[in-house]
C-alpha positions, 0 to 999 in steps of 0.5 A: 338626771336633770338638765345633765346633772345628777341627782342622788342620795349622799352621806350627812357630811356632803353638803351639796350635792346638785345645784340646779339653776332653772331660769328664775328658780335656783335650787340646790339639794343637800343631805340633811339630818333626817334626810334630804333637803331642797333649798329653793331661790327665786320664783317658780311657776308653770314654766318651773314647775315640771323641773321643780316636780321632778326634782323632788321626785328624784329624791323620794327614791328609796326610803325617804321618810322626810322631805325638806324644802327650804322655801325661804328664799322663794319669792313667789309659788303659783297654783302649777308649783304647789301643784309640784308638791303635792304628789310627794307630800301624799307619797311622803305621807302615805309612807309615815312620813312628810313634807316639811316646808322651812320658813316659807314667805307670808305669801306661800303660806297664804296661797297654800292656805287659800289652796288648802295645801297647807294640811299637806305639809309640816310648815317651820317658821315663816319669814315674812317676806320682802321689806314693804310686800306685806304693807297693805296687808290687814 
């Protein structure tokens, strides 16, 4: 559980299967494809970074092969939530299988590359961010 509400494992069919709000981060799981999938609104920091840890280590349990966050709607990471990530990205790894962030923000990708994290996950498509964040950028 996580602040009082379930997380578990559903058939393909259920959408959504927890939705959890944690200050400035949003997050909600589904049953995707290849198997789970965490969506993710908002910020998330070293006040967020221990719910955000144990939500995904919620859904590693069993036989999880796939993980998938789908980071387009997070607006900002720091060092403590990449720091969340990793562990289930080694574990997923060491499994045969991986972390896949979908269409993370310009600024994700560039602090997972800074970090060098960014060899840890399967990144799909990025989204360049907030209209005007990017425009003193090189």
């Amino acid at each position: 559980m996580i602040n009082g509400v379930p997380v578990v494992a559903a058939p393909a069919e259920i959408d959504v299967i927890t939705a959890v709000a944690q200050g400035k981060l949003e997050s909600s799981v589904a049953a995707g494809p290849s198997g789970p999938v965490i969506t993710l609104t908002g910020e998330t920091d070293l006040v967020s970074a221990p719910q955000l840890s144990a939500l995904i280590s919620g859904q590693l349990s069993g036989r999880t092969l796939e993980l998938t966050i789908d980071a387009s709607g997070l607006r900002f990471a720091d060092t403590a939530s990449i720091r969340a990530l990793l562990p289930a990205a080694r574990t997923l790894n060491e499994r045969g299988g991986r972390l896949v962030l979908l269409h993370p923000q310009r600024p994700i990708t560039r602090i997972l590359a800074i970090l060098g994290a960014d060899v840890m996950f399967t990144i799909r498509g990025e989204t360049p961010g907030e209209p005007g964040s990017e425009a003193s950028a090189g």
